[in-house]
C-alpha positions as CSV (number, residue, x, y, z in Angstrom):
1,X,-73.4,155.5,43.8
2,X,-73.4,156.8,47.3
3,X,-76.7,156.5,49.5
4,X,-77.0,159.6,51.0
5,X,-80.4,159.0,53.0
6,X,-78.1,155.6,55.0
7,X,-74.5,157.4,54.6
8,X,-72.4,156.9,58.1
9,X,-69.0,158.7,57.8
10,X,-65.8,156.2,58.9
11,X,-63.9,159.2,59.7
12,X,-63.3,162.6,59.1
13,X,-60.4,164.6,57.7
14,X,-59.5,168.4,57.5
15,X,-55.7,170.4,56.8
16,X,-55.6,172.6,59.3
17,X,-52.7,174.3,58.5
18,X,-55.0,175.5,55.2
19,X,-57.8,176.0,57.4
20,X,-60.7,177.6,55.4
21,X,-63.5,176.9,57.8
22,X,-62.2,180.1,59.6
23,X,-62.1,182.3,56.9
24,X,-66.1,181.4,57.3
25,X,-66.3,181.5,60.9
26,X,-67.4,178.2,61.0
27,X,-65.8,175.2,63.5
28,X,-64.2,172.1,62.3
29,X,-67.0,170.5,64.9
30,X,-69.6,172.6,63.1
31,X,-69.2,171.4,60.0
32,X,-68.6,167.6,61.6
33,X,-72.1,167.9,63.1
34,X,-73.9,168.9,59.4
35,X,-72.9,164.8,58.7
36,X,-75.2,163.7,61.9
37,X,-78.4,166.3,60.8
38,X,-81.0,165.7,58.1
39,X,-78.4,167.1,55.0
40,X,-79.0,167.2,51.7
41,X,-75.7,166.0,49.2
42,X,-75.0,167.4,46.0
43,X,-72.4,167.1,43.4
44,X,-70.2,170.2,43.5
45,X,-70.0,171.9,39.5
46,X,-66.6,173.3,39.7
47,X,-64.4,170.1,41.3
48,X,-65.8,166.9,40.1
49,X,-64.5,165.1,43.2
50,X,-65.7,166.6,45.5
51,X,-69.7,167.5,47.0
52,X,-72.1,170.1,49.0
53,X,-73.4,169.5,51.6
54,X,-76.5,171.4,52.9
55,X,-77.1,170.4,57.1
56,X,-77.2,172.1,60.4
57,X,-75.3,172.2,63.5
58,X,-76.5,171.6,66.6
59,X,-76.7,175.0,67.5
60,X,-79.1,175.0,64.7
61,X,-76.8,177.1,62.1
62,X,-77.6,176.5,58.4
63,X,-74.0,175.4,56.7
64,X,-73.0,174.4,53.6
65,X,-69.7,171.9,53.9
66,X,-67.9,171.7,50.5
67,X,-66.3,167.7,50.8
68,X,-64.7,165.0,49.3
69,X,-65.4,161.2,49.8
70,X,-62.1,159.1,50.4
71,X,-62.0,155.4,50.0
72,X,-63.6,153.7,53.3
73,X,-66.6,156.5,54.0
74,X,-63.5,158.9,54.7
75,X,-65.1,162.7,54.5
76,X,-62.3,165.5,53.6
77,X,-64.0,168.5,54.4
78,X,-62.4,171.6,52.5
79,X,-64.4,174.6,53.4
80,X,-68.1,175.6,54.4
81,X,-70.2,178.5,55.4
82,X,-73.4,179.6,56.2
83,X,-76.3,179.7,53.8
């Protein structure tokens, strides 16, 4: 089980050749910075592997980063827009 409250990402990964944070108009930085704000983690319903993550940029825009947790702290971000 993952502690959210003490998480620290090891790295971050993201396809950008199947970049879906556009479709969104939201930033592969964006949706980095949600990781370093007070979030809130939840288990996504549709994918079992993978989570939501509610946080804020630090431009102050609401996001919600759909993710999956590699081995090593590794966050895959797949897609996220603004709630």
């Amino acid at each position: 089980m993952v502690n959210w409250r003490r998480f620290e990402p090891a790295g971050f990964e993201y396809d950008f050749e199947k970049d879906k944070l556009a479709a969104h108009r939201v930033t592969f930085e964006e949706a980095v910075e949600c990781f370093d704000s007070d979030f809130e983690v939840r288990k996504n319903k549709s994918d079992t592997d993978r989570y939501q993550l509610f946080g804020r940029t630090l431009g102050g825009r609401q996001l919600k980063i759909i993710f999956q947790l590699k081995p090593g702290n590794v966050v895959r971000i797949i897609t996220g827009w603004q709630v």
